[in-house]
GUKOLVEX-9881 format. One record per atom (N, C-alpha, C): atom name; residue number from 1; residue in three letters; z, y, x. Coordinates in steps of 0.02 Angstrom, whole numbers, m for minus. Each point is the difference from the previous one (the first is absolute). Layout:
PT   atom    nr   rest        Z        Y        X
PT     CA   NUM    ala        Z        Y        X
...
***
This chain:
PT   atom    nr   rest        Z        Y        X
PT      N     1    unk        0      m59       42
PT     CA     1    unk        0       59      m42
PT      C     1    unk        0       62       44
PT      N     2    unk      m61       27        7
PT     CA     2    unk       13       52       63
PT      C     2    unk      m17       44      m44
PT      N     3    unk      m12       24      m69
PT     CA     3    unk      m18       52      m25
PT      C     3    unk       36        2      m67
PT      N     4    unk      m39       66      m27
PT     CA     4    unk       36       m8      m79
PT      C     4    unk        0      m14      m55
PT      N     5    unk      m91      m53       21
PT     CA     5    unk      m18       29      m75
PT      C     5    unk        3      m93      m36
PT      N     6    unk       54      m35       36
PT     CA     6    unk       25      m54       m8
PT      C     6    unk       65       12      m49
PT      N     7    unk       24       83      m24
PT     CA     7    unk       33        6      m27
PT      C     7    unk        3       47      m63
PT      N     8    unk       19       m4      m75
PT     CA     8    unk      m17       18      m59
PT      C     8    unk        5       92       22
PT      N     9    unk      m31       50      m22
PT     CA     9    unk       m8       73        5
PT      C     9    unk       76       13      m15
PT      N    10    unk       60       48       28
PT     CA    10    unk       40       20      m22
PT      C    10    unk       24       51       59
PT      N    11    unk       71       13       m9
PT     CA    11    unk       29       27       44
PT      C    11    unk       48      m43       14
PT      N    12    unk       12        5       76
PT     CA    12    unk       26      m60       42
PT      C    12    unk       53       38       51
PT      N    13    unk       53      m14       12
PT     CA    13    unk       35       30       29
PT      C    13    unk       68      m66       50
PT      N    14    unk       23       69       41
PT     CA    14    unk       76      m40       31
PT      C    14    unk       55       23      m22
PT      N    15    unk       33      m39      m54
PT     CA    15    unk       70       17      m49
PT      C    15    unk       50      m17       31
PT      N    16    unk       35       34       37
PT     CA    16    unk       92        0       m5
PT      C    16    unk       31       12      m70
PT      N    17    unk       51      m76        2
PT     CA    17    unk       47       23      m27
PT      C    17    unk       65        3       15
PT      N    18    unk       73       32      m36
PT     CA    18    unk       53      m13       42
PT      C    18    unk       24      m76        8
PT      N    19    unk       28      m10       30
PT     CA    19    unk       21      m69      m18
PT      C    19    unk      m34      m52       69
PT      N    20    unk      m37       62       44
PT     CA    20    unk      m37      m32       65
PT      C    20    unk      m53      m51      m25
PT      N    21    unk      m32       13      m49
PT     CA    21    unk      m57      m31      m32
PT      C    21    unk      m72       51       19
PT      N    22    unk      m53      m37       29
PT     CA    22    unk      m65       35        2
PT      C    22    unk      m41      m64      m26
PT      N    23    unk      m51       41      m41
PT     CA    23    unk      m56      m44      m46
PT      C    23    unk      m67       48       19
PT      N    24    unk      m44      m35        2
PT     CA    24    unk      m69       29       16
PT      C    24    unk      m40      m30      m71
PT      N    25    unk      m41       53      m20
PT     CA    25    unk      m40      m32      m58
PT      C    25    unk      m24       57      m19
PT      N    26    unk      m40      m28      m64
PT     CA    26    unk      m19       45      m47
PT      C    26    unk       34       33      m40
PT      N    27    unk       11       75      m13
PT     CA    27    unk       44       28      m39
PT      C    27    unk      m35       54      m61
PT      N    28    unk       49      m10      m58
PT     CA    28    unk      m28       50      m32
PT      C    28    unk       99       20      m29
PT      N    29    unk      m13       70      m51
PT     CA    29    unk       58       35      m32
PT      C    29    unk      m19      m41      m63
PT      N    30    unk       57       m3      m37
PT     CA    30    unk      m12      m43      m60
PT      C    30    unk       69       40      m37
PT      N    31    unk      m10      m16      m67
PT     CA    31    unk       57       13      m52
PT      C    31    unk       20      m53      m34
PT      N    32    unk       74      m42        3
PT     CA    32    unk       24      m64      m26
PT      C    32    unk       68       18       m9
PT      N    33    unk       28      m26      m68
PT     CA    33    unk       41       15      m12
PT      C    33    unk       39       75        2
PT      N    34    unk      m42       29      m27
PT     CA    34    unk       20       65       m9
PT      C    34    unk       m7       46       71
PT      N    35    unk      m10      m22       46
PT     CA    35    unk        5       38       66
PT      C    35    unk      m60      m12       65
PT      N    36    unk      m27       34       41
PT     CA    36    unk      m32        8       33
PT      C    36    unk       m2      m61       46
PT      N    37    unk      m29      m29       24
PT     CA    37    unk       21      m53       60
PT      C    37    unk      m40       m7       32
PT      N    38    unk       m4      m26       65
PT     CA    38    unk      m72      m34       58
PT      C    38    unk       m4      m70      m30
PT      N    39    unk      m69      m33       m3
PT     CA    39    unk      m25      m46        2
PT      C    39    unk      m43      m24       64
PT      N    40    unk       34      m50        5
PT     CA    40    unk      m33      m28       89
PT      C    40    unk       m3      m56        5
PT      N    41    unk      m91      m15       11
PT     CA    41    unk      m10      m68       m5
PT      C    41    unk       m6      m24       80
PT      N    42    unk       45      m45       35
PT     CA    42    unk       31        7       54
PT      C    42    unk      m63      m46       46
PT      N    43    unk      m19        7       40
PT     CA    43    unk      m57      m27       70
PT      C    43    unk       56      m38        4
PT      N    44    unk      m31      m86        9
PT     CA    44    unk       20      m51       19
PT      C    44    unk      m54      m35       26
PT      N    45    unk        6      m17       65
PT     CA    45    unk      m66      m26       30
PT      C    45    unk      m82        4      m26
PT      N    46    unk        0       58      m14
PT     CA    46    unk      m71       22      m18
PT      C    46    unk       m7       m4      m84
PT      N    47    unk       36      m13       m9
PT     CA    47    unk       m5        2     m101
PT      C    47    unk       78       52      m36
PT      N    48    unk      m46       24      m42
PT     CA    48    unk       60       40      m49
PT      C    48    unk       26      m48      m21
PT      N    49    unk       71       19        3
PT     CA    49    unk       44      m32      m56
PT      C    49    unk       27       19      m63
PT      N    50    unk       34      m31      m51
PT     CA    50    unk       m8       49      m71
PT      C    50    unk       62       52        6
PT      N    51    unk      m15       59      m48
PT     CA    51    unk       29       61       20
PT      C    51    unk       87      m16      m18
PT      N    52    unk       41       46       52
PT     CA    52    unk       63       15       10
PT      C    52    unk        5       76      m27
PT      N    53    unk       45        7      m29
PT     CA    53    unk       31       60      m35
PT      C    53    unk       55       34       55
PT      N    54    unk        4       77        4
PT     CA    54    unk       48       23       23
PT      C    54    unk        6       78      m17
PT      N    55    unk       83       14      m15
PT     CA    55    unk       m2       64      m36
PT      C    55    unk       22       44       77
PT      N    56    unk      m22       89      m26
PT     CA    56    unk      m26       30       54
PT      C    56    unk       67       m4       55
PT      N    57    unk       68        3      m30
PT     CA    57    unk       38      m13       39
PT      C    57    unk       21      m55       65
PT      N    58    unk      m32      m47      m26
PT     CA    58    unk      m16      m55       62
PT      C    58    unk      m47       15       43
PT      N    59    unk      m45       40        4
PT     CA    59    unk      m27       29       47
PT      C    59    unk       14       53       69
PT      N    60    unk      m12      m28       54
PT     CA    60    unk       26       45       64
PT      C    60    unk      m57       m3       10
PT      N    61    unk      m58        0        2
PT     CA    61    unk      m50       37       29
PT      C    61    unk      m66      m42       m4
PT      N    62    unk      m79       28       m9
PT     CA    62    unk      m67      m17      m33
PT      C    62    unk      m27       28       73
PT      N    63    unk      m36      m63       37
PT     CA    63    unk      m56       42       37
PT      C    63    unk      m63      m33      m39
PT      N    64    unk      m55       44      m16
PT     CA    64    unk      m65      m10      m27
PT      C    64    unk      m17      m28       44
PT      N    65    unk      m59      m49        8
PT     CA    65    unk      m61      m31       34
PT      C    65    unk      m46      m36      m30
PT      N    66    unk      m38      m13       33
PT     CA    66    unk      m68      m28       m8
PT      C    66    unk        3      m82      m20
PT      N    67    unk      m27      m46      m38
PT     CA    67    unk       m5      m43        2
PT      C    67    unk        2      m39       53
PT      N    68    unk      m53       23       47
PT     CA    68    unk       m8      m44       75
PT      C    68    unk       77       m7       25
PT      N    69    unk       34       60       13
PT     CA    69    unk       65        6       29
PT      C    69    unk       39      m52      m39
PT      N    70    unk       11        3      m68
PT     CA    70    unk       28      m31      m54
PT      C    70    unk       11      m90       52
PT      N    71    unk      m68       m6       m1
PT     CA    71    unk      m14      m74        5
PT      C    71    unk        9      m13       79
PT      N    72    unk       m9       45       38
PT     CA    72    unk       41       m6       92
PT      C    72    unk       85        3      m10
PT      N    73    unk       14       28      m43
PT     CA    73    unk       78       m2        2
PT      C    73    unk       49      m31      m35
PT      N    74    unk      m36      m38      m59
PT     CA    74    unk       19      m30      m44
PT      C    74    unk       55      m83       32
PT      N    75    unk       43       m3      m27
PT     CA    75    unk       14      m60       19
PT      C    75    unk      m25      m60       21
PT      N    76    unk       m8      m61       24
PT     CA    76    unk      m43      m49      m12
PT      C    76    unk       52      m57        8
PT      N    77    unk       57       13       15
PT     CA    77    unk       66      m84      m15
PT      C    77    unk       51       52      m49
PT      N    78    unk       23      m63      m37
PT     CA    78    unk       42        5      m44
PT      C    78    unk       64       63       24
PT      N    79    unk       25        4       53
PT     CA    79    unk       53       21        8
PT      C    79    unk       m5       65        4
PT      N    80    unk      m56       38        0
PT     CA    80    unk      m29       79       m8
PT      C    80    unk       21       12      m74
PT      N    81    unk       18      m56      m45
PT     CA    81    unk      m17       28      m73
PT      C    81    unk       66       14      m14
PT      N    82    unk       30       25      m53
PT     CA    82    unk       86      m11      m18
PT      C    82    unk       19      m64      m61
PT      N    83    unk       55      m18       15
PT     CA    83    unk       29      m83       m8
PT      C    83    unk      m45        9      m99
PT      N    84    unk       11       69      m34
PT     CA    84    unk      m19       m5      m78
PT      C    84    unk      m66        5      m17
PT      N    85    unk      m57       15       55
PT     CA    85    unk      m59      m41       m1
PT      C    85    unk      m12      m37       41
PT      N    86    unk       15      m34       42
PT     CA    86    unk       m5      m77       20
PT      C    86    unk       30      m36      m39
PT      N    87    unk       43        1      m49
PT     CA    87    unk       16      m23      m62
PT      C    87    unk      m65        1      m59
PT      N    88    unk      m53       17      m10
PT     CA    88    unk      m45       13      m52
PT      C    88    unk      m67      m14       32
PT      N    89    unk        2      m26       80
PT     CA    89    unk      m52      m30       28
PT      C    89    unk      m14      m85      m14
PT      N    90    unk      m73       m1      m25
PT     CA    90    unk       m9      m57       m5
PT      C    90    unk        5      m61       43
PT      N    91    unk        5      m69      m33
PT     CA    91    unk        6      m34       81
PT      C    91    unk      m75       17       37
PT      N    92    unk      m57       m6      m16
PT     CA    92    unk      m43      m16       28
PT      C    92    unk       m8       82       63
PT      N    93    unk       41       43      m31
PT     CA    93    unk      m15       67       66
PT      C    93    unk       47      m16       36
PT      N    94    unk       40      m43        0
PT     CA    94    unk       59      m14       67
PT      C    94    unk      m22      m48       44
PT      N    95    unk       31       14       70
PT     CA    95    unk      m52      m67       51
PT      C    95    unk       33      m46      m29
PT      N    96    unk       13      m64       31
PT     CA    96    unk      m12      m88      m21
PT      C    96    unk       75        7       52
PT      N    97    unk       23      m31      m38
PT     CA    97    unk       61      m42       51
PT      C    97    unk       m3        6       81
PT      N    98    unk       58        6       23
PT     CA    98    unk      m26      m44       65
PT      C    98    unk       35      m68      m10
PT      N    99    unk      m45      m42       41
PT     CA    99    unk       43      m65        2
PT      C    99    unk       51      m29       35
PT      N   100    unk       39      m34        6
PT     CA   100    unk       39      m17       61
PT      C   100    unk       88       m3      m33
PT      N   101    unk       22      m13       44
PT     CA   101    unk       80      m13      m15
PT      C   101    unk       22       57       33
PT      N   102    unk       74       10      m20
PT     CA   102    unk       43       66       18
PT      C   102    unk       m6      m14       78
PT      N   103    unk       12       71       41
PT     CA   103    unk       12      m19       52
PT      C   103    unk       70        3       56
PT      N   104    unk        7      m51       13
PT     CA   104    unk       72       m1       30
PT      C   104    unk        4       52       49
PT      N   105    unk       64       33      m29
PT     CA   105    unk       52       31       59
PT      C   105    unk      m14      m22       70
PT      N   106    unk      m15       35       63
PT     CA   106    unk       14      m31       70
PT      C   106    unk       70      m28       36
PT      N   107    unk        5      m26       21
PT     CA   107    unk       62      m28       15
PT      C   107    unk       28       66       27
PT      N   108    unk       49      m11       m2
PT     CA   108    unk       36       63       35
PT      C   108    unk       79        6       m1
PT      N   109    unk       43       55      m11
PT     CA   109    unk       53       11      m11
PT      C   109    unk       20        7      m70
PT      N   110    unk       51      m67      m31
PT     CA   110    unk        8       13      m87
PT      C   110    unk       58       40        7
PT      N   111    unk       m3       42      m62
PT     CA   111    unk       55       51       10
PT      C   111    unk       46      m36      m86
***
């Protein structure tokens, strides 16, 4: 994906929120539930994901960008995302197991 036009027309940005949360995606202003909010459909290894709600107060800071940027900065492993959408990720967008048994402690000093 070296360009943009692998991705639907919108405005695409880098969202802080408090809480030490950053999401990259597509964003628009929306009205739900009586009040103003961001909608952000979050870059997960090259595909939108379905939209997340947030009211303006959870916001610390919007940098605008370009799609291309969107998709260079976007996450691509699970652990970029926060634990309440990797909760709403399908299995098939998560890698595969690894295989193998736990791995033992090195011998050492038991405390």
């Amino acid at each position: 994906m070296s360009d943009d036009t692998t991705l639907p027309p919108g405005d695409y940005a880098i969202v802080e929120l408090f809480g030490h949360t950053s999401l990259i995606g597509r964003i628009a202003e929306i009205e739900r539930f009586g009040n103003r909010m961001l909608q952000i459909e979050p870059l997960f290894r090259g595909e939108l994901l379905p939209a997340v709600f947030y009211g303006g107060s959870a916001i610390y800071g919007i940098t605008p960008c370009s799609a291309t940027t969107a998709l260079r900065r976007h996450p691509q492993q699970e652990y970029g995302l926060p634990a309440t959408i990797r909760a709403t990720l399908q299995p098939a967008a998560l890698p595969p197991p690894i295989d193998g048994g736990a791995e033992e402690d090195p011998p050492g000093d038991e405390f």
